[in-house]
C-alpha positions as CSV (number, residue, x, y, z in Angstrom):
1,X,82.3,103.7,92.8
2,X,83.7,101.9,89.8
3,X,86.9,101.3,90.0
4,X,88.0,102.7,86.3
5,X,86.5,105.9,88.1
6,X,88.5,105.2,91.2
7,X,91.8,104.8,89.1
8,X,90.6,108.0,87.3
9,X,90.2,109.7,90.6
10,X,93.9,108.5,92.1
11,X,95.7,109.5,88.7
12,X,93.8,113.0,88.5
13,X,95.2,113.6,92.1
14,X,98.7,111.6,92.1
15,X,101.0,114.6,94.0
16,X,98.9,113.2,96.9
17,X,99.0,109.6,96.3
18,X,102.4,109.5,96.1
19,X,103.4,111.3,99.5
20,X,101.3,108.3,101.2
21,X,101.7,104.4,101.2
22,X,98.5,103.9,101.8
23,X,97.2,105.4,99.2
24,X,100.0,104.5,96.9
25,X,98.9,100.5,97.8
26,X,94.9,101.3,96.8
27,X,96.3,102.6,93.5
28,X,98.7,99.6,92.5
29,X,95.4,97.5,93.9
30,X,93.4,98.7,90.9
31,X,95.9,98.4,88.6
32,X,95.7,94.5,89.4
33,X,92.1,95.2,89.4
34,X,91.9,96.3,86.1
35,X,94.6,93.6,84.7
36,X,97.2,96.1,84.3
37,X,99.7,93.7,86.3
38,X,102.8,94.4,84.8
39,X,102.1,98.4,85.2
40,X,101.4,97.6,88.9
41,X,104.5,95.7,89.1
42,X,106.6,98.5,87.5
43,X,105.0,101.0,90.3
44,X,105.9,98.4,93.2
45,X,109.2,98.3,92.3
46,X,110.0,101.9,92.1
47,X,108.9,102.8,95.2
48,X,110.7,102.2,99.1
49,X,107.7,101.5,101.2
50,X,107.5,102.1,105.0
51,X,105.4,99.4,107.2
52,X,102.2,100.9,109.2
53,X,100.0,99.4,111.8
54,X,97.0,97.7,109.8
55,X,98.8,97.6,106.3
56,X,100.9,94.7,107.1
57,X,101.0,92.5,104.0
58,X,99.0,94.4,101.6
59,X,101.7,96.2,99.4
60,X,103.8,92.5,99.4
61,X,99.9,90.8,98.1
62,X,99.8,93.3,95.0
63,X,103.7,92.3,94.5
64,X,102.5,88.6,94.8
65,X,99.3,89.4,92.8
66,X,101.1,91.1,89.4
67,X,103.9,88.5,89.4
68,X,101.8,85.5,89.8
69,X,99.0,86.6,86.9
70,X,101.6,87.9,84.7
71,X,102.6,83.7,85.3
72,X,99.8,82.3,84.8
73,X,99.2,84.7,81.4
74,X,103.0,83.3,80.2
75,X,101.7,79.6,81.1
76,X,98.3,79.9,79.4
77,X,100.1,81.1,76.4
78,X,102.5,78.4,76.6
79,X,105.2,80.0,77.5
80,X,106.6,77.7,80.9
81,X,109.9,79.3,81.2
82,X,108.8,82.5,81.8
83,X,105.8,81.7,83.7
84,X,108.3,79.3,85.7
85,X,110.8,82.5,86.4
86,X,107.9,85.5,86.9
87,X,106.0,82.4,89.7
88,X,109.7,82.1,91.5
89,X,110.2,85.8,91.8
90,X,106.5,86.4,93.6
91,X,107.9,84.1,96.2
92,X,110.6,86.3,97.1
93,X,110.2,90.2,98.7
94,X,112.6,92.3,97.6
95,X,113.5,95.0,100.7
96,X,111.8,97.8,98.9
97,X,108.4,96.1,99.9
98,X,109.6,97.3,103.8
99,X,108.2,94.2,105.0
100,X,109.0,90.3,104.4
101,X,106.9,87.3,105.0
102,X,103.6,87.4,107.5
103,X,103.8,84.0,109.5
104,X,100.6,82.4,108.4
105,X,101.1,83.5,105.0
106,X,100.9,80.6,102.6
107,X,101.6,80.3,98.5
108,X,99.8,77.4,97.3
109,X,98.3,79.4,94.2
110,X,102.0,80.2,93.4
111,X,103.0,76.8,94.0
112,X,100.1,75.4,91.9
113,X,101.3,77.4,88.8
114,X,104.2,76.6,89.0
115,X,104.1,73.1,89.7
116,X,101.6,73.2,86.2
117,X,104.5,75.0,84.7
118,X,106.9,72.4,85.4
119,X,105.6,70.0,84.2
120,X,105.1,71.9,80.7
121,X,108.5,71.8,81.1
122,X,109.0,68.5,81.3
123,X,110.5,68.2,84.9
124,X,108.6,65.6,86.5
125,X,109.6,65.5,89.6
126,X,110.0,69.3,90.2
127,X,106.8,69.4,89.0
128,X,105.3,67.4,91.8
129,X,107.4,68.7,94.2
130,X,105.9,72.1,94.0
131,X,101.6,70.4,93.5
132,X,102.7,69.2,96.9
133,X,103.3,71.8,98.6
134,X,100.5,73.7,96.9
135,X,97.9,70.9,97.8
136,X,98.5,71.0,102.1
137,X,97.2,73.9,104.2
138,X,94.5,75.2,106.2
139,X,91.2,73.4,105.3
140,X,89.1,75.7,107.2
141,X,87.8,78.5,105.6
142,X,88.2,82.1,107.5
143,X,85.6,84.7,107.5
144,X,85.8,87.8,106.0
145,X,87.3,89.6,108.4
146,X,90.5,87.3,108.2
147,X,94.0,89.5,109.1
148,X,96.4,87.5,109.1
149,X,95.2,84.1,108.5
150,X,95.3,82.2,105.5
151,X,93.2,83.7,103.1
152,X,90.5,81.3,102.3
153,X,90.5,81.5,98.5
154,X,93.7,79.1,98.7
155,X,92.2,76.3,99.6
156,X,90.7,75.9,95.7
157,X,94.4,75.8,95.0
158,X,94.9,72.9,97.3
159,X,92.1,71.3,95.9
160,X,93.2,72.0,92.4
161,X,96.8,70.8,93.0
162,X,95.2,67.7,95.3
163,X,93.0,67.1,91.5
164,X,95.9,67.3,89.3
165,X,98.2,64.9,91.5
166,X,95.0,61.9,91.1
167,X,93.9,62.9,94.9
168,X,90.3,63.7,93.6
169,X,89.0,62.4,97.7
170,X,90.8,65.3,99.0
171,X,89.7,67.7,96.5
172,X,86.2,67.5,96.4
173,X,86.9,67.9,100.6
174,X,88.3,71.1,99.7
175,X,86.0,72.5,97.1
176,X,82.8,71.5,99.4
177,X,84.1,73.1,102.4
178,X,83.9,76.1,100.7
179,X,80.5,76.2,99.5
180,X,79.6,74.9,102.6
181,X,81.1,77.9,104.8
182,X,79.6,80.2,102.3
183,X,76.3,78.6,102.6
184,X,76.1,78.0,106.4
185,X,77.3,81.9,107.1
186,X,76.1,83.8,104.2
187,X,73.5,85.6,106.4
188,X,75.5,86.0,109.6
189,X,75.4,89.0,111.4
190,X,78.9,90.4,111.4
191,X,80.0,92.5,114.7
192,X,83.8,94.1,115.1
193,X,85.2,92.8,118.5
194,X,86.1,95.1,121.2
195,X,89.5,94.9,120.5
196,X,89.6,95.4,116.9
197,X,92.2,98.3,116.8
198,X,94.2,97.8,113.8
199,X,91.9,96.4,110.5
200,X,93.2,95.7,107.3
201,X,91.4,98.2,105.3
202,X,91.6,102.0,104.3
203,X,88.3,102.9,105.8
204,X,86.7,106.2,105.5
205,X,83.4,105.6,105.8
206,X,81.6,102.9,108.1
207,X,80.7,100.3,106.4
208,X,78.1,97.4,106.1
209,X,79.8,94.4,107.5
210,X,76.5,92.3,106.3
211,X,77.1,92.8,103.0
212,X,80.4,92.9,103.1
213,X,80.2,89.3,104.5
214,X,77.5,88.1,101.9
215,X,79.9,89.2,99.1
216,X,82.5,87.2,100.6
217,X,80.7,83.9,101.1
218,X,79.3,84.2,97.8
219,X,82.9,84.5,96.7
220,X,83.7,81.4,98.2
221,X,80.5,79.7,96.5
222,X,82.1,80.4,93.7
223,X,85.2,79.1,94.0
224,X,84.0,76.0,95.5
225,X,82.1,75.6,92.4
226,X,84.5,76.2,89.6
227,X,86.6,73.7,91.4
228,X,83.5,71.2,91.0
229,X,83.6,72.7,87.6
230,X,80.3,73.9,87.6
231,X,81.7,77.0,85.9
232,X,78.0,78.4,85.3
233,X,77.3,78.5,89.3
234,X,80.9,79.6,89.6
235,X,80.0,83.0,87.1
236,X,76.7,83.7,89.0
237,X,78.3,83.6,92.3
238,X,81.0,85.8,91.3
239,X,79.0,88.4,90.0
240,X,76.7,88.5,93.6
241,X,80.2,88.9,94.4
242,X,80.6,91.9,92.2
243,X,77.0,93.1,92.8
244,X,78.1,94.0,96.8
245,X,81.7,95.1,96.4
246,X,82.7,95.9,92.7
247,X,86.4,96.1,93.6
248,X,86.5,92.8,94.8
249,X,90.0,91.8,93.7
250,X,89.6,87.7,94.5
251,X,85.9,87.7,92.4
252,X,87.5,90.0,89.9
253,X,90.8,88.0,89.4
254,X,88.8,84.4,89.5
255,X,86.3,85.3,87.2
256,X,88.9,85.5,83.9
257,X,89.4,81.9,85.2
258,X,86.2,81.2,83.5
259,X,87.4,83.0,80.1
């Protein structure tokens, strides 16, 4: 389904969605979806969430998610000081979120922006404070059915950040690993281990972890290739992306990129 029908469907029926978390998280999801981020954010933060087994860091990745491309809108329309306050607020959970920081989680698309936005500002040396930490990490991309790893579409921010501080070596390292990844297991067949108990998605339905699997390899094509800036590739890839799984929120969010 669509996800303008989905968000149809959740507002049509909100006495329910807003007795349940879970359900409260898949709506502010397609708000960010849909680029309504500052609407997303205004839901977030009027709500106390409770933490359940298998929804650990999704409602603090929508909170992360509106702040962050409400920053990068501000820095694109030249506005750094805002972009620079909105970037250092998604970096902090306030306790309404019910949950703080996973341990693998990592910020470097955060720290990328604002690194770019610091040095709009003029603050050299802030500025390359915050490329560095945006440009180490995990090099390795995960598979799709990553929990609590570090979710692979960072490493284009390391590679971006490694680009924009003169370390073009280590970029291209980055931006190649991901196409390779996507290349070498784009037609893997995906199984759920034995001991799977807890995954990180509402699931009513079984689902085709094939072509879930293809979409995300694709995904990572693409990224790989805007990095390269072979912006074309990048768009066809994100919309094989968008052909297997239309709510796709890292194909969705990446392809404005291209705009």
């Amino acid at each position: 389904m669509e996800i303008e029908k989905r968000l149809e469907l959740y507002t049509e029926h909100m006495d329910v969605v807003e007795i349940r978390d879970d359900l409260y998280v898949e709506y502010v999801t397609l708000l960010n979806s849909l680029g309504r981020y500052q609407e997303s954010y205004d839901r977030i933060m009027k709500r106390h969430f409770h933490p359940w087994e298998g929804g650990e860091g999704k409602v603090t990745t929508q909170y992360a998610v509106a702040l962050t491309q409400l920053g990068r809108i501000a820095l694109e329309n030249g506005d750094a000081r805002k972009a620079a306050e909105l970037l250092q607020q998604a970096l902090v959970f306030p306790h309404n979120l019910g949950e703080g920081k996973l341990e693998g989680a990592k910020d470097n698309n955060i720290y990328y922006y604002l690194g770019m936005a610091k040095r709009m500002l003029g603050q050299k040396e802030e500025a390359e404070e915050y490329l560095m930490r945006a440009s180490v990490g995990t090099e390795e991309s995960a598979g799709m059915m990553y929990y609590n790893d570090q979710s692979s579409d960072l490493i284009l921010y390391q590679g971006l950040a490694n680009q924009t501080l003169g370390k073009n070596r280590e970029a291209l390292s980055r931006f190649h690993k991901l196409i390779d990844y996507g290349e070498k297991h784009v037609y893997d067949d995906v199984r759920i281990d034995y001991f799977a108990v807890s995954l990180p998605d509402l699931q009513l339905f079984e689902e085709d972890l094939n072509k879930r699997n293809q979409a995300h390899c694709y995904y990572l094509m693409g990224l790989g290739n805007y990095g390269l800036g072979n912006y074309q590739k990048a768009e066809e890839y994100y919309c094989r992306t968008l052909e297997l799984d239309c709510s796709h929120q890292g194909a969705i969010l990446h392809r404005k990129l291209l705009k």
